[in-house]
C-alpha positions in Angstrom: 7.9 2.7 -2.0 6.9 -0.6 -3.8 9.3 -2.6 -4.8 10.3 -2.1 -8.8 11.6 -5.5 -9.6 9.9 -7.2 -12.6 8.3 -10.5 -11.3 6.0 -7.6 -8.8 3.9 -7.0 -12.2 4.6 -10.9 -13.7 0.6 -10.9 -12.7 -0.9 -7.5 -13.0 -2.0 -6.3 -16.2 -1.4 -2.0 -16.7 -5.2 -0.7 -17.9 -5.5 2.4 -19.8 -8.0 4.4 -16.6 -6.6 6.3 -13.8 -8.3 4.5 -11.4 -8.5 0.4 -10.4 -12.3 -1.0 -10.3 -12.6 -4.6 -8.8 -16.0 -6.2 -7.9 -15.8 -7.7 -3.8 -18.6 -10.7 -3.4 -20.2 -9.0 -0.6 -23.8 -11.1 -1.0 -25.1 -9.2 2.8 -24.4 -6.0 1.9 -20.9 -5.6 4.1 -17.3 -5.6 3.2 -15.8 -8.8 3.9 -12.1 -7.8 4.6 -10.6 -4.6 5.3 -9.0 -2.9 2.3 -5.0 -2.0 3.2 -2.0 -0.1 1.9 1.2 -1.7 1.8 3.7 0.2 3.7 7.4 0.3 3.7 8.9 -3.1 5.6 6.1 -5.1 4.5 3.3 -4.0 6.5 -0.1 -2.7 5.8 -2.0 -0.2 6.6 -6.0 -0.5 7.2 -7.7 2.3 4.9 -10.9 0.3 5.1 -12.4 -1.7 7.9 -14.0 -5.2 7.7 -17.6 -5.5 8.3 -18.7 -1.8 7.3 -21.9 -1.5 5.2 -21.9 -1.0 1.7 -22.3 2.0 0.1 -18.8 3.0 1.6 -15.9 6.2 0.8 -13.3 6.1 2.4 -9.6 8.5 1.9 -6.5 8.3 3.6 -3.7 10.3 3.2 0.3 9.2 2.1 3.3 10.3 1.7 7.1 9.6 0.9 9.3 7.2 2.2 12.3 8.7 1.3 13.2 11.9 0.4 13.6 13.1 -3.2 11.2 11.1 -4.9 9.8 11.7 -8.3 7.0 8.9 -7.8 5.5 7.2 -5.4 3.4 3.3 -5.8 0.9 2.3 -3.7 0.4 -1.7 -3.4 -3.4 -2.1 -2.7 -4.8 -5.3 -0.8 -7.5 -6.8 0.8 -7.3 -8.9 4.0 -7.3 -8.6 8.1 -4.0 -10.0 8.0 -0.9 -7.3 9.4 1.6 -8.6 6.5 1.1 -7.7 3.2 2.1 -11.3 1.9 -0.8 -12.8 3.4 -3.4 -10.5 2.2 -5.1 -10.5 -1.4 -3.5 -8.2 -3.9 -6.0 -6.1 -5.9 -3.7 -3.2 -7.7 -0.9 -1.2 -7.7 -1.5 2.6 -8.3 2.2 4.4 -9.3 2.1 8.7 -9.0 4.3 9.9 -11.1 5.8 14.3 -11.1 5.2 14.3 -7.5 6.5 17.5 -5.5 10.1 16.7 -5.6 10.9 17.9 -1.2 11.8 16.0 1.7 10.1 12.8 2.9 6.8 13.3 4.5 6.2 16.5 2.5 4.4 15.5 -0.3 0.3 14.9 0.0 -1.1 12.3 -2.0 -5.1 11.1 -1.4 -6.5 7.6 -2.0 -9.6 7.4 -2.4 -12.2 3.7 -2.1 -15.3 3.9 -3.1 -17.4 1.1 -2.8 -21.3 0.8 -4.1 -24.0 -1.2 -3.0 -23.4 -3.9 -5.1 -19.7 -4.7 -4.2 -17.9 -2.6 -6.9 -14.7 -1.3 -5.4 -13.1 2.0 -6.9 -10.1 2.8 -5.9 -7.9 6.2 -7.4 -5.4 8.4 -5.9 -5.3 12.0 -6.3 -1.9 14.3 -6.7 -2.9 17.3 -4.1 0.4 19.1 -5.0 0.2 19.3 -8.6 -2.8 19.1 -10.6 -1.0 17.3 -13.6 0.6 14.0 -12.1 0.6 10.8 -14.1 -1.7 8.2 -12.6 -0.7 4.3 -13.9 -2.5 1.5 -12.9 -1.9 -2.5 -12.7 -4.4 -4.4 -11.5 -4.1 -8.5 -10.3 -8.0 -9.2 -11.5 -11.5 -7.8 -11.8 -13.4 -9.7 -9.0 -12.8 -10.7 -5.4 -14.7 -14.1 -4.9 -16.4 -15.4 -2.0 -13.9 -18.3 -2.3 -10.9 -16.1 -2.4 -12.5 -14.7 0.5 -12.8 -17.7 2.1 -9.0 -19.2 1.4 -7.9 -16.0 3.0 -9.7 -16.9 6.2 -8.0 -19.9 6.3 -4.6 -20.1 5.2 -2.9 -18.9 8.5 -3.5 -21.5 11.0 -2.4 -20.3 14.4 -1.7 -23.6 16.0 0.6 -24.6 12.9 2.0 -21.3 11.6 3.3 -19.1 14.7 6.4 -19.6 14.0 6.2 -19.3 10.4 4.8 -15.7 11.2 6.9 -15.0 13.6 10.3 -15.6 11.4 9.0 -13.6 8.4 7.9 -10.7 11.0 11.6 -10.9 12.3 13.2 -10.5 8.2 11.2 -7.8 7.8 12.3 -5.8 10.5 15.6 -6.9 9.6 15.4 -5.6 6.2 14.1 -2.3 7.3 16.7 -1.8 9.7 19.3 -2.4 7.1 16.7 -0.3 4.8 17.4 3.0 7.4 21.2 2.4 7.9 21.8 2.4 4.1 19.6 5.6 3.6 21.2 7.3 6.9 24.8 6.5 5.1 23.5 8.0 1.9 22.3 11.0 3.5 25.8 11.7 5.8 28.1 11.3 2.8 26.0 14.4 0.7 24.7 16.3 3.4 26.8 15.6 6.3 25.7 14.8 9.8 24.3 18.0 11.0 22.2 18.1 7.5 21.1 14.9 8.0 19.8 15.3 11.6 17.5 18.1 10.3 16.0 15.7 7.4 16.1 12.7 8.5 12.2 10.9 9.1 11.4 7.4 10.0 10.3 4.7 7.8 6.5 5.1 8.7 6.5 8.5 7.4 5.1 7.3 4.3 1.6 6.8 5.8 0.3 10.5 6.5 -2.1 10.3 9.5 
């Protein structure tokens, strides 16, 4: 699940529609960079390639992370990059009165739609309950071919390996500190034998 901390929304404005709609500079007709999902540990996930042609829908199914939760955010971006950091931020969908059950268990559909003249809609859909509350933020209306272009080109590989390499390295840290705390949590109400039985990994937020 996203993290909640304030300076996330410091540059996202909350519309009043259920559903994000940004405009992609796409002057030959195809996507320039795929469309991903952030998941848990700072990763993405590719909903949409790079390079299809426009029109374009596209869904992909999520989950929960963790178990027990009463709302789930999904952090949309746009870039071929495997961190979430380095990719372009478009919106941030929250689904709120989700079926309250283990992790994994819940089934929640985002859908992209993209028309022939670059305008990207993207919504999410509750399957479990037909009366979930949808809130949007979204980080601007328009994707520019220079955005596009900076993207490209702000990750050198012959001067930022390393660089990569370090924060690929924290982020595993984090999520292996992420799963110790949440096993912990789980022995100390449950107890072991519980916990064995419930337990899922950190990718089962991403439903294949």
């Amino acid at each position: 699940m996203a993290n909640k901390d304030s300076d996330v929304y410091k540059n996202l404005v909350r519309i009043e529609e259920p559903e994000a709609r940004i405009h992609v500079d796409a002057p030959d007709g195809v996507l320039p960079l795929a469309l991903n999902v952030e998941l848990p540990g700072g990763y993405v996930s590719e909903a949409v390639p790079s390079g299809v042609r426009l029109p374009h829908t596209a869904t992909a199914m999520f989950s929960t992370a963790d178990s027990f939760q009463l709302a789930a955010e999904f952090h949309i971006l746009m870039g071929n990059r495997p961190l979430a950091c380095d990719n372009i931020p478009l919106c941030r969908i929250r689904v709120r009165n989700i079926k309250w059950s283990g992790a994994g268990v819940p089934q929640i559909e985002l859908r992209f739609d993209i028309d022939e003249a670059g305008m990207l809609t993207v919504s999410a859909a509750n399957l479990d309950r037909s009366n979930a509350e949808i809130v949007v933020f979204t980080a601007g209306d328009e994707v520019a071919h220079d955005d596009v272009r900076r993207t490209r080109t702000s990750i050198r590989p012959t001067t930022r390996p390393r660089a990569t390499s370090s924060r690929r390295c924290s982020i595993a840290t984090r999520s292996s500190a992420r799963r110790t705390t949440i096993t912990a949590r789980r022995r100390r109400r449950w107890g072991t034998a519980r916990k064995a039985r419930t337990s899922r990994p950190a990718s089962a937020w991403n439903r294949p």
